[in-house]
N, C-alpha and C positions, 0 to 999 in steps of 0.2 A: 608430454606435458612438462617432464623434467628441460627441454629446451628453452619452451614457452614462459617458465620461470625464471629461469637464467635471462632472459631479453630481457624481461620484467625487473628484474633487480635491477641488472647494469642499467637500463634508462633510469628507475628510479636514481642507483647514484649520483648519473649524470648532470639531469635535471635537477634536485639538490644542490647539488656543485656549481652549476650554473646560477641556480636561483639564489645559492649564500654569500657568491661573490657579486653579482649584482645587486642584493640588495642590503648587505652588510657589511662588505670594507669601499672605502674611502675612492680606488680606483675606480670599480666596479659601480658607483654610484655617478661617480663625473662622465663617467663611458656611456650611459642610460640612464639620461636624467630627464625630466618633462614626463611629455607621451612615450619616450621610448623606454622609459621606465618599467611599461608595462609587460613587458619580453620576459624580466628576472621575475616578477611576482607573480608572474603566473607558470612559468616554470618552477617558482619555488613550491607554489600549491601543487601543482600538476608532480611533483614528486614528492609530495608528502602521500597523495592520492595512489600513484604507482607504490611506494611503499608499504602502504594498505593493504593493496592487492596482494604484493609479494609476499608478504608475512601470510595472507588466507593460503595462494597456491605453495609455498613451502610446507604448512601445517594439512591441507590435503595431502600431500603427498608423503610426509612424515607416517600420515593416517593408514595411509593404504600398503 
């Protein structure tokens, strides 16, 4: 379970990183603009969501 957390966090990073530079600096915005816009903003949600996760599977495993 302790693996399956570690994937869990580094995607959430990922996606974070991915979803803060698409849709928060200036490059990042002219690189995914229109429809293809929608790549960063759902990666950005999509890591805030794996973040969730990671923080419950750390505090089980804290638990146990």
């Amino acid at each position: 379970m302790k693996t399956f957390a570690l994937i869990v966090t580094f995607g959430a990073v990922l996606s974070l990183a991915f979803g803060y530079w698409g849709r928060f600096t200036q490059v990042g915005r002219l690189q995914f603009d229109e429809m293809a816009g929608i790549l960063p903003f759902m990666s950005w949600y999509a890591g805030i969501g794996l973040t969730v996760l990671a923080a419950i599977l750390w505090v089980v495993l804290a638990w146990r």
